[in-house]
N, C-alpha and C positions, 0 to 999 in steps of 0.2 A: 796622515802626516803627523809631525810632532806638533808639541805645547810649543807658544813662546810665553815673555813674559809680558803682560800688560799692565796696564793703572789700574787699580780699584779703588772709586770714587765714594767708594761707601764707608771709608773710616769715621770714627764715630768723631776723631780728635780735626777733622777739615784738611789732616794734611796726606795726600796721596800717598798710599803703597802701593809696593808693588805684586799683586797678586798671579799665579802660576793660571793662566787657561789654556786650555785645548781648542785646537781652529783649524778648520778645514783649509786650504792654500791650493785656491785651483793652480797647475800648472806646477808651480812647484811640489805638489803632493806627487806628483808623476815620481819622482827622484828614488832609485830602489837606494835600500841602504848599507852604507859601508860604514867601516869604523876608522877610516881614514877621509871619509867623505867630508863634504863643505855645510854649512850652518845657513840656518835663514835669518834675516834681520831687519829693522831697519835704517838706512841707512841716513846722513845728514839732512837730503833734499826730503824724507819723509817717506819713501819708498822703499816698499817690502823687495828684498835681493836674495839670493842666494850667492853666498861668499864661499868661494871653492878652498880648500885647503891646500891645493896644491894645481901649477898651472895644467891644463886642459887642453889638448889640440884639437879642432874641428875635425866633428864625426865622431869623437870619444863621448861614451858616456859620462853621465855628472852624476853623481852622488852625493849623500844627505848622510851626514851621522845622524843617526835616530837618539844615540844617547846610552850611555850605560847603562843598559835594564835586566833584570832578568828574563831567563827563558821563559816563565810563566807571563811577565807583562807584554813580552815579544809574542809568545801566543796571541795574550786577549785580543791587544790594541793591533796586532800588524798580522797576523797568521799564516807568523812564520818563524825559525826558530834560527839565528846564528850560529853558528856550528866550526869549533866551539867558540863559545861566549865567556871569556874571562869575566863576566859581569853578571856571574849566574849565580844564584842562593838557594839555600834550603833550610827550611824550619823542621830545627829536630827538637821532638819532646824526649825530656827525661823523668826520670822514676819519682822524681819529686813534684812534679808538673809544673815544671818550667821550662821554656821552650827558645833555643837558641837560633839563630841564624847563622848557618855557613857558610863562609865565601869562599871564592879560590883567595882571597889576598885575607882572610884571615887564618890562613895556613904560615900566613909568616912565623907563628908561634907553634910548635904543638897542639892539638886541644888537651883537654884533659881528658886522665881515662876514662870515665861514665859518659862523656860524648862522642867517644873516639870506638866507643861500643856501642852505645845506641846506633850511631852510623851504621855499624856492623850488621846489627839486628836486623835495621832497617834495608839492607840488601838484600841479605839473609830472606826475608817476606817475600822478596818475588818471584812470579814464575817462570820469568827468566834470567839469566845471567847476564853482566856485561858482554861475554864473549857472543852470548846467542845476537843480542842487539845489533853489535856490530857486525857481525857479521848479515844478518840481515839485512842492515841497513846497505854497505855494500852492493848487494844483490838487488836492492829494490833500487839504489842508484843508480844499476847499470842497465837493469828492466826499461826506466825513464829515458835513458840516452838513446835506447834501443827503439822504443817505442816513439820516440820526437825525429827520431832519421827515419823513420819510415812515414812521416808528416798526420801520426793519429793521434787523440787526446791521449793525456795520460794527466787529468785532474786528480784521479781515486790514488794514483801513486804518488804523484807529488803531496798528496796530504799524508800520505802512509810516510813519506821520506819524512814530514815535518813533525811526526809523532816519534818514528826512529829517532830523531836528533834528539829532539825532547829527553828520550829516556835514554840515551847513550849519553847524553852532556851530564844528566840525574846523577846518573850510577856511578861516571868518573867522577864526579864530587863529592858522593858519599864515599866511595874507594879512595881518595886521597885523603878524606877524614880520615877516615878510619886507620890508616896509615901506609896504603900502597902508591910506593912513590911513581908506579910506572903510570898512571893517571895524571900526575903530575906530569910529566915525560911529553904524555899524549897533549895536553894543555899547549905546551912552549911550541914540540911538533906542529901544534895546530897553526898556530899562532904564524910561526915562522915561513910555513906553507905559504898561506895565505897570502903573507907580505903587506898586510893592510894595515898592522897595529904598528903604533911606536916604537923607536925603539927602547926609549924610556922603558917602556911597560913589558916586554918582551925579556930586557935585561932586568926586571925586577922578580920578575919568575924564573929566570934563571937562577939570581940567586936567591932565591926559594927553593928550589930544586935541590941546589947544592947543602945551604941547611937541612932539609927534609933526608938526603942523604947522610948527616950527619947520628942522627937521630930513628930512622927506619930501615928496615935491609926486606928488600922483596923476598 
């Protein structure tokens, strides 16, 4: 499950902060996670609740937003990857040795060109392409569906899907550094699928999209 926030009693100055810990939540840990899902808290009478974001009818699922993370923290802590994650990064080293972090929303600007080519670089090293990825990933998605109608495990592929994602979210990120806007495309595409994100944030990438059109041509 997620962090909340609690006291820590151990300020040097006597007066409480508030310090970030991680805690297990029997019953509510159960909660898989959406990005429209509901938050845990507590609430006035002192009682730990899960506050849904939006009303719920009996027999529906409840959901838990985990929280804006990247694909690598989504690995560690939860092993599994959001697909795609607007809340994904990558540290890219450059020639001088210094080493930037990329977002999808720090795409609002151009990068500059020495990042916008180390990205390049950094595609460029692997032994696959985005297109190989996705398409595989496809095929190992449909393997799964195929493989759960017929009522047999399929753990080795549900972990194989959560490595796909991994490197297909990767590589669309460095591909829209870099400056391919159809990654960017696939992002909003995602997003909109889904139906789970705000639309705040949905139209914010939009018009990111529309800049990045301004400025890049596939």
């Amino acid at each position: 499950g997620g962090g909340r926030e609690g006291w820590d009693d151990r300020a040097e100055s006597g007066k409480k902060q508030v310090a970030h810990v991680r805690v297990m939540v029997p019953f509510l840990d159960l909660a898989n996670h959406s990005p429209s899902g509901g938050r845990y808290d507590v609430d006035q009478h002192g009682r730990l609740c899960l506050f849904v974001a939006a009303p719920v009818k009996a027999g529906e699922e409840v959901f838990l937003d985990y929280g804006g993370r990247s694909n690598d923290e989504f690995v560690l802590q939860y092993g599994f990857v959001p697909h795609p994650n607007p809340a994904d990064s990558v540290g890219v080293s450059l020639k001088d040795g210094n080493t930037h972090i990329v977002t999808w929303a720090s795409l609002s600007t151009p990068l500059p060109l020495d990042l916008r080519q180390a990205c390049a670089e950094i595609l460029a090293s692997f032994n696959t392409t985005l297109e190989d990825d996705t398409k595989s990933l496809v095929e190992t998605e449909d393997n799964v569906l195929r493989t759960r109608a017929r009522g047999c495990s399929c753990l080795e592929l549900d972990d194989l899907v959560q490595v796909l994602r991994y490197k297909v979210g990767r590589k669309h990120l460095l591909t829209a550094a870099s400056g391919g806007t159809h990654s960017l495309k696939w992002l909003v595409q995602g997003l909109q699928v889904k139906g789970c994100e705000s639309e705040k944030q949905i139209l914010f990438f939009l018009q990111l999209l529309k800049k990045y059109h301004n400025c890049f041509r596939d």
